[in-house]
ZAMARGU-4260 file (C-alpha; in steps of 0.2 Angstrom, whole numbers, plus 5000, padded with zeros to 4 digits):
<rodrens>
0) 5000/5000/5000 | 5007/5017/4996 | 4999/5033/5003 | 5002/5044/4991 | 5006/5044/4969
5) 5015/5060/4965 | 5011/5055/4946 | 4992/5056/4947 | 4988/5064/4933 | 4969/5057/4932
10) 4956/5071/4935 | 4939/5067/4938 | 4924/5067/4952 | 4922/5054/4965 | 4906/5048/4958
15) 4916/5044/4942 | 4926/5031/4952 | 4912/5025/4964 | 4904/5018/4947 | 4922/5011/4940
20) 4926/4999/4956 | 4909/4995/4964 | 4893/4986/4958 | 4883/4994/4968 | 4865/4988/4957
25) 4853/4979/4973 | 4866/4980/4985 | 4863/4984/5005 | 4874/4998/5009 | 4882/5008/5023
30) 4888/5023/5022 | 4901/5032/5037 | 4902/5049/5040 | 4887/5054/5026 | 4888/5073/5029
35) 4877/5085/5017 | 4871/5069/5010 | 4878/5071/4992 | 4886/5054/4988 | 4872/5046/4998
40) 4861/5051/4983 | 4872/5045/4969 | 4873/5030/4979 | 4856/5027/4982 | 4851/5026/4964
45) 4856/5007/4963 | 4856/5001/4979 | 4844/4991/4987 | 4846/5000/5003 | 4857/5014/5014
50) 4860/5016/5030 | 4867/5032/5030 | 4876/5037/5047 | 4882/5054/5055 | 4888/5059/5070
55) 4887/5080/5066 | 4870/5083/5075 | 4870/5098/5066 | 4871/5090/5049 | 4860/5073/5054
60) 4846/5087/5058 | 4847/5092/5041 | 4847/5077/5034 | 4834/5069/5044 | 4822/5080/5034
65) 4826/5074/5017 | 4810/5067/5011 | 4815/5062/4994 | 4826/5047/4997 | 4817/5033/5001
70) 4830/5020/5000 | 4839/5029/5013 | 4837/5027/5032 | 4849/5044/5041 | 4854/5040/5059
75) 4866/5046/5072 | 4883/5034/5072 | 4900/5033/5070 | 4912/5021/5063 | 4919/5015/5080
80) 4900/5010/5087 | 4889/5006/5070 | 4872/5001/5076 | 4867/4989/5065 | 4870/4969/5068
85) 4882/4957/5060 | 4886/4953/5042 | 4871/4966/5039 | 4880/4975/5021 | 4886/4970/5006
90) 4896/4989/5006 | 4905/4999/5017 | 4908/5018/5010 | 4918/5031/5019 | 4921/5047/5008
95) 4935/5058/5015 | 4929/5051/5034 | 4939/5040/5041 | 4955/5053/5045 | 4938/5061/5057
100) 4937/5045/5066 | 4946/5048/5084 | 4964/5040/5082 | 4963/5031/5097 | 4947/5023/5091
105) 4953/5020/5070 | 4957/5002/5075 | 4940/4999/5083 | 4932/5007/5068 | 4939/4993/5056
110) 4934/4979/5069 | 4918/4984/5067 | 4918/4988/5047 | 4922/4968/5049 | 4910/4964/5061
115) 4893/4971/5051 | 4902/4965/5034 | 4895/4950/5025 | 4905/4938/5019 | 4916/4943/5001
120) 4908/4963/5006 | 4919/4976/5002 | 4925/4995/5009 | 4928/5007/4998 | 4937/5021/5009
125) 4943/5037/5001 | 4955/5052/5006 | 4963/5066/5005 | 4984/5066/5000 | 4992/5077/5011
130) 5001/5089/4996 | 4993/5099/4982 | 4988/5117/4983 | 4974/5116/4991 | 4981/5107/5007
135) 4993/5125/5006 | 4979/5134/5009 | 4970/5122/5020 | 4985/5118/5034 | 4985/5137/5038
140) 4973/5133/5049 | 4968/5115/5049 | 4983/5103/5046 | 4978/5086/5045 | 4996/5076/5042
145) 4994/5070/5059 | 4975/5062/5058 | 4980/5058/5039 | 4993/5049/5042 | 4984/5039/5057
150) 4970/5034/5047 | 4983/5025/5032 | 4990/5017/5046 | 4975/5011/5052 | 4972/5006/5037
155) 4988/4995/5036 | 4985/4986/5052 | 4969/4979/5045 | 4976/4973/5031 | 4990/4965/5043
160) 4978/4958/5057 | 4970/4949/5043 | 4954/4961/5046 | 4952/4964/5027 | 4962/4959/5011
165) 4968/4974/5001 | 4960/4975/4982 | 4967/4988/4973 | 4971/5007/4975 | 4966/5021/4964
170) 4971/5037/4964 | 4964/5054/4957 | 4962/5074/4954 | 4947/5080/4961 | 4943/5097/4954
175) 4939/5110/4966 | 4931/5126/4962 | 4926/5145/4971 | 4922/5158/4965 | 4931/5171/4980
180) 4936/5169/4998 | 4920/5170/5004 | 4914/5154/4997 | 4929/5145/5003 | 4926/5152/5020
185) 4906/5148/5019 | 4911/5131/5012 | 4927/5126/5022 | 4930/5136/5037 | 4911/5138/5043
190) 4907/5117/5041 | 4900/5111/5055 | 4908/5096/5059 | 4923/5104/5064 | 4923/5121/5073
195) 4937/5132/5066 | 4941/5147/5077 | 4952/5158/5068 | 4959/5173/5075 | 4960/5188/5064
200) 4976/5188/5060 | 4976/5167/5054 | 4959/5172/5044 | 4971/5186/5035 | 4986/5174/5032
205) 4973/5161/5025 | 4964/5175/5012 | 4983/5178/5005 | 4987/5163/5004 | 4969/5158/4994
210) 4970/5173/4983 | 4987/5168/4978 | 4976/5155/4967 | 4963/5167/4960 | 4961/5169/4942
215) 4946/5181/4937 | 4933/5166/4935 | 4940/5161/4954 | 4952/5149/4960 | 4951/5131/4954
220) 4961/5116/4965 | 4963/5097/4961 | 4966/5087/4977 | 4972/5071/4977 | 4960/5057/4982
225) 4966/5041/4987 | 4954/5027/4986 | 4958/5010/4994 | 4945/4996/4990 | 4947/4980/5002
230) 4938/4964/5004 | 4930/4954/5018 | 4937/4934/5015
</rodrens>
């Protein structure tokens, strides 16, 4: 397993590679750290069923009041504690999640990934490289090496305890667009699963550096995904 390609060249959206490396046609699927909900509707196009869990109570409100997605059951839960019983999915996803999950509790996460797994199931987990531009911009105030760096080697020790079987690795560009600061800031800074208190001084240094990618149409970024797929023997 490597945690990084400096040679991805591959641009493209996330729902791109979902369709690439999963069959996701009828099949019983949960979801880890859903947030705003978005890949939780590509997802639940095919699938048989969701089980979309969140542990930002601001975010499981809002999502809790979706109406159009039938397939989809929101709850509160994280990936340390999922409440739902043995060999129950045919699908694990975490999208840019599992670097949330507290350190101390990554290795308790993927014991019970295994646990509520059927047999031959797969997790499809993806994150974000630590490089690129936008990282520049984003570690000003929110550097994530240390979490980053935690949940690959979580990642690794699942592999090794004989949790999971590695099945391929795929890496890509995810374009990034704003049209000014403001939207990063609305977008970025403001989410709610993570409070970001910035002094003035930070928020100035983070504008700078921000502008420093602007062209008159905005600034554009392409983050490196990495996206390991693993197996349930």
């Amino acid at each position: 397993m490597k945690i990084s390609d400096a040679q991805t060249s591959l641009v493209a959206n996330e729902g791109e590679i979902l369709g690439e490396l999963l069959h996701l046609k009828d099949a019983t699927v949960l979801e880890l750290g859903c947030g705003k909900a978005e890949k939780t509707r590509t997802v639940a196009q095919q699938a048989a069923s969701v089980l979309a869990l969140e542990v930002d109570a601001i975010q499981l409100a809002k999502n809790l009041a979706i109406t159009d997605l039938p397939k989809v059951k929101f709850a509160h839960g994280g990936a340390e504690k999922i409440p739902a019983a043995d060999e129950s999915f045919d699908i694990v996803l975490m999208f840019k999640s599992l670097h949330h999950v507290p350190m101390q509790l990554m290795d308790s996460a993927f014991s019970e990934i295994q646990r509520v797994l059927k047999a031959g199931g797969v997790v499809y987990i993806s994150e974000p490289v630590y490089a690129g531009d936008f990282n520049e911009v984003l570690k000003l105030f929110h550097d994530e090496k240390t979490v980053r760096d935690a949940a690959f080697a979580a990642e690794q020790r699942a592999v090794a305890s004989g949790k999971l079987a590695l099945v391929s690795q795929k890496f890509f560009l995810q374009p990034m667009h704003f049209e000014n600061f403001e939207q990063f800031e609305q977008q970025v800074i403001k989410v709610t699963h993570t409070e970001h208190k910035l002094s003035a001084a930070t928020l100035e240094k983070v504008r700078s550096k921000f502008n420093e990618y602007m062209a008159r149409d905005g600034a554009t970024f392409h983050m490196q995904i990495r996206v390991d797929l693993f197996r349930k023997n």
